[in-house]
C-alpha positions as CSV (number, residue, x, y, z in Angstrom):
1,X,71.5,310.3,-72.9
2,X,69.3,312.9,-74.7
3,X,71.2,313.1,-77.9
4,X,74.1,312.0,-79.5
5,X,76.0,312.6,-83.0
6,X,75.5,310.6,-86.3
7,X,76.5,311.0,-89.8
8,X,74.0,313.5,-91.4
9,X,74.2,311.9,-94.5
10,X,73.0,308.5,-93.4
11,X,70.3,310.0,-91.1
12,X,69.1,312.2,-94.6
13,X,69.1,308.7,-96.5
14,X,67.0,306.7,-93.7
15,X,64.6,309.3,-93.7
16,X,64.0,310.0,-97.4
17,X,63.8,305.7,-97.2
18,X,61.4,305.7,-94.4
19,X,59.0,308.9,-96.5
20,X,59.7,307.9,-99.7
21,X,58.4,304.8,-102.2
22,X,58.3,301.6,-99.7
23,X,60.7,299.6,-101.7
24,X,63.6,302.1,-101.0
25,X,64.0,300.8,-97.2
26,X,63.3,297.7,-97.9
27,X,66.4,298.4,-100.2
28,X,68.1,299.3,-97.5
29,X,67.3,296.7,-94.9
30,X,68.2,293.9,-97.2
31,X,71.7,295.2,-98.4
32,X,72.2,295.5,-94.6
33,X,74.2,292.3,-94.2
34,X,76.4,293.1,-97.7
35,X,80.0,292.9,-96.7
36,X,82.3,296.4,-97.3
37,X,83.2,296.5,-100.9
38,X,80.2,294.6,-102.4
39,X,77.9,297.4,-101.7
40,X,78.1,301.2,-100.6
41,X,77.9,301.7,-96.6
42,X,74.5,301.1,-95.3
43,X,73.0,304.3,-94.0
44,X,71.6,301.7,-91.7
45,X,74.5,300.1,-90.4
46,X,76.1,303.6,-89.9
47,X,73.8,305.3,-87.8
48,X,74.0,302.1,-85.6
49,X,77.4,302.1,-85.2
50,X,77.0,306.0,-84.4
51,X,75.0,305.6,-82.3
52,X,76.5,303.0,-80.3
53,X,79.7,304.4,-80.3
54,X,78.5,307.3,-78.4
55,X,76.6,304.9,-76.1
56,X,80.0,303.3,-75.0
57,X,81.3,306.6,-74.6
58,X,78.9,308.0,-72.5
59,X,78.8,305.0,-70.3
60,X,80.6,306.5,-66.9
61,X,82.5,303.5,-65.4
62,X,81.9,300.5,-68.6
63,X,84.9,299.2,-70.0
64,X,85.4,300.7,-73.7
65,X,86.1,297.2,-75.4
66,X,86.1,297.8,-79.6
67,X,84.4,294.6,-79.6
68,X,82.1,294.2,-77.1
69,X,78.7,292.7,-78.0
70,X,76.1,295.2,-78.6
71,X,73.6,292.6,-75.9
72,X,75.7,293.3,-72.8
73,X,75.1,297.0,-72.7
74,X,71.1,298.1,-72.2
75,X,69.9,300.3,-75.0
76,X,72.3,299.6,-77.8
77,X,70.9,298.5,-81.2
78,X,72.4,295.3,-82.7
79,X,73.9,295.8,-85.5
80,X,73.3,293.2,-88.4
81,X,76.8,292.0,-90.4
């Protein structure tokens, strides 16, 4: 898998974070574990559920369970919740 789709949104946010004043990232990877509704989405969170979504799909021949654990595929990213 070369490339696959994410939300341009949260990919613009993680970036500014990652060039911007340090304390914006760490921002972000501590509101991580925030539950919907407490906090807005995690630009985090979102471009790891992009991008494993389009892991599972591009996996020829893997069972597309909605809740498999990100561990029993190679290359995904664990999200945290």
């Amino acid at each position: 898998m070369k490339t696959v789709t994410v939300d341009a949104q949260a990919l613009r946010d993680v970036l500014s974070a990652l060039t911007g004043p340090g304390h914006i990232i760490r921002e972000m990877l501590a509101t991580r574990s925030l539950p919907p509704g407490i906090a807005m989405p995690n630009p985090i969170n979102i471009l790891i559920e992009d991008f494993n979504k389009a892991w599972n799909e591009r996996q020829s021949g893997a069972p597309q369970v909605p809740d498999l654990a990100p561990e029993t595929l190679p290359g995904q990213v664990e999200p945290s919740h």
